[in-house]
N, C-alpha and C positions, 0 to 999 in steps of 0.2 A: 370962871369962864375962860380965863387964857386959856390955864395947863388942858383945858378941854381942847381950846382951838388948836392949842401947839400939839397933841396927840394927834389931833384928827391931821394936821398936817404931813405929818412923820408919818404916818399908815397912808397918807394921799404918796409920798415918797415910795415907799414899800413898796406900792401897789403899784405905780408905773416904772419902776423898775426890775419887778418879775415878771412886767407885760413883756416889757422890752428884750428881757432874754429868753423869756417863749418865742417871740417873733425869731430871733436870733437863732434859737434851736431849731424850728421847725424853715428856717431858710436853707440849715444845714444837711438837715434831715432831703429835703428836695432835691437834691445835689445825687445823690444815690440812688440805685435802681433798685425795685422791689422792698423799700424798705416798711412800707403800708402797712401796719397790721390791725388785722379786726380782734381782738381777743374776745372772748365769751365775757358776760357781766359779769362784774365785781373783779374780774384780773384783766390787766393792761401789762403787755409784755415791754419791758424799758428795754433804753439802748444801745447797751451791752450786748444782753442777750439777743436780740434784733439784729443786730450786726454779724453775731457768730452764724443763728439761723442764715440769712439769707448768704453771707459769704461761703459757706460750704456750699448750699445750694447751688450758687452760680458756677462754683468752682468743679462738678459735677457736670456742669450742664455744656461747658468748654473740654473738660479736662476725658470726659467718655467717648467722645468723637476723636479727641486727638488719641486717645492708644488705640483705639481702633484703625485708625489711619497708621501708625506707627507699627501695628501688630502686622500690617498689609504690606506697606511701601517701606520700613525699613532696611537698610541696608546691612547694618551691622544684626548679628543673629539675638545678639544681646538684647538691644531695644526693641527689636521683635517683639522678644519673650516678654521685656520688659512692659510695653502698649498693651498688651494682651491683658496683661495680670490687674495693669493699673485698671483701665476699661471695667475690668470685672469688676473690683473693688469699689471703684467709685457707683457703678450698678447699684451697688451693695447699700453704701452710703450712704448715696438720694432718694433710697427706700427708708432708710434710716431718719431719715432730716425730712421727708413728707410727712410719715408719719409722727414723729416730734410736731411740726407744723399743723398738723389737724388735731392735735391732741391739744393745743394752745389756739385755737383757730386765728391763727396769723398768715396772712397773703404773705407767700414766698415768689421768688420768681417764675417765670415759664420758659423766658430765652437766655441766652449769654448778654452780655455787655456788646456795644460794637466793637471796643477795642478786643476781646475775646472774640468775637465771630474777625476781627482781622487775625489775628493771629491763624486763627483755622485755615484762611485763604493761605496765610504766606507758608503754613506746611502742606497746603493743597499743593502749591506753584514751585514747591522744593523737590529734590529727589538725592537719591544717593548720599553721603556723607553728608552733603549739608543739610538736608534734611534731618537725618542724625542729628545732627550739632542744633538745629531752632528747635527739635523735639526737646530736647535733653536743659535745653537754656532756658525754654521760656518753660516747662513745667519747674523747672529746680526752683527758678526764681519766685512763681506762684506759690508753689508749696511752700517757701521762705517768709514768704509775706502773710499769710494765714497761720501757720504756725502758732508766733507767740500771741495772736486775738485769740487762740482756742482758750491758751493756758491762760490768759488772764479772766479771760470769762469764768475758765473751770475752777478759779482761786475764786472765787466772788461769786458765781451766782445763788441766787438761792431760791431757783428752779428745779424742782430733781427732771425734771424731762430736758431741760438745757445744760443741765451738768452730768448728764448720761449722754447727749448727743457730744457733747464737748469730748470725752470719754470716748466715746466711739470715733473721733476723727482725729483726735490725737493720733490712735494708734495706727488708721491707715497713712495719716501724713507725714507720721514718720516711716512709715515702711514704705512708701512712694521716693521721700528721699535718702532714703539708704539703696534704696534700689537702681535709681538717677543716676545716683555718685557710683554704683557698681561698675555704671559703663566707661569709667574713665573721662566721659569728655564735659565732666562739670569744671568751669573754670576756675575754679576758687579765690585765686587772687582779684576778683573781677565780678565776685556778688557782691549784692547792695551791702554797705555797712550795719551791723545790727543798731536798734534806736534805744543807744541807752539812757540812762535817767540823768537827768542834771543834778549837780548836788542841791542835797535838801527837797529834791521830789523825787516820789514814787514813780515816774513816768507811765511806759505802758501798762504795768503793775495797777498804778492810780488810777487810769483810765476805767477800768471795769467798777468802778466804786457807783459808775452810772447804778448797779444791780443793788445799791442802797433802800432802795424802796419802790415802790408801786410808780412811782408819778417820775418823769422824763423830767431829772433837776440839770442844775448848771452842768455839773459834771459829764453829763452825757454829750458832751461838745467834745470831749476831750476825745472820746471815743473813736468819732468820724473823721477828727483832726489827725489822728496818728496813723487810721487806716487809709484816709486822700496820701499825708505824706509816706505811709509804706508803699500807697501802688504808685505814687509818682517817682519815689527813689529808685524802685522796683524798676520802673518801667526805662529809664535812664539809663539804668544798669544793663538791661538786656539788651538794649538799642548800640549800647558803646561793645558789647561782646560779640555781636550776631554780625556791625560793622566790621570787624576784625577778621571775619570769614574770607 
């Protein structure tokens, strides 16, 4: 009878300490907009791939208004060209990333973030040069910050409809910041630091290991943990650049 009691104790142990880190994860998960998903029976999209989903989405849904604004009121003929092209692409994209989305049946977003609809106003309230200069700073920066979630997702998932959208925004995110940097006025000394690994962990890399399996395990904290601290570094970043003006 002990080793019976002493089992059923250790599994009583077990058992409120995977409650405990569900509550934990689903606190984290609350923190982020759109990140909801309804998946069809028998598949539950984890949080990894959840995170890339809805981050292009948003990124889309801020980022097609500002080149349109930029293709309009830009000053320099460059970021003209440049708004234009982006606008188009990202078009392109969030056709891309709905359809991914309905193919997973996962709720994506509908609006931008409020910090995203600020940004819109402060390149509404800009004109001439400086306007150039917040176009060019806060996309560079945004494009910087999604980036490496694509590639860590795209090493780990094992979606092919999330590893073909990953695939697909690789290549416009990088050709957004090649494009950026064409106009000269990315500030380089003056973007976020990149988040490397501490010895003995996989850092960003490790993060996507959420795409381990079906069920939203520990790891998937790691996730939201690294993309809160890329848009807070991120956001630091722009704030000390755009002051500089």
């Amino acid at each position: 009878m002990a080793p019976l009691r002493s089992a059923r104790r250790r599994q009583g142990h077990r058992t409120r300490r995977v409650a405990v880190l569900l509550i934990t994860i689903a606190a984290g998960l609350g923190v982020l907009p759109g990140v909801a998903v309804a998946a069809p029976a028998g598949q539950q999209l984890n949080a990894a791939d959840a995170a890339l989903l809805n981050g292009v989405r948003l990124a889309g849904l801020w980022e097609m208004p500002a080149g349109q604004m930029a293709a309009e009121k830009g000053q320099n003929r460059t970021v003209r060209q440049i708004g234009a092209e982006i606008a188009s692409e990202h078009e392109e994209l969030d056709r891309l990333t709905v359809e991914a989305a309905n193919k997973l049946g996962a709720t994506i977003p509908t609006d931008p973030t409020a910090e995203q609809k600020g940004w819109l106003s402060e390149m509404q309230n800009a004109s001439g040069a400086r306007f150039d200069q917040i176009f060019v700073t806060r996309l560079r920066v945004a494009h910087g910050k999604i980036f490496p979630v694509i590639g860590a997702v795209r090493a780990s998932t094992r979606d092919p409809v999330i590893r073909k959208l990953a695939e697909d925004a690789n290549k416009f995110v990088m050709h957004h910041m090649q494009m950026l940097e064409s106009t000269g006025l990315v500030r380089w000394p003056e973007l976020p630091p990149a988040a490397l690994p501490a010895p003995g962990n996989d850092g960003l890399l490790a993060a996507a290991s959420a795409n381990a399996g079906p069920q939203v395990g520990v790891s998937s904290t790691v996730v939201w943990l690294v993309f809160l601290a890329a848009l807070g570094t991120g956001g630091i970043a722009t704030y000390r650049i755009l002051r500089r003006n």
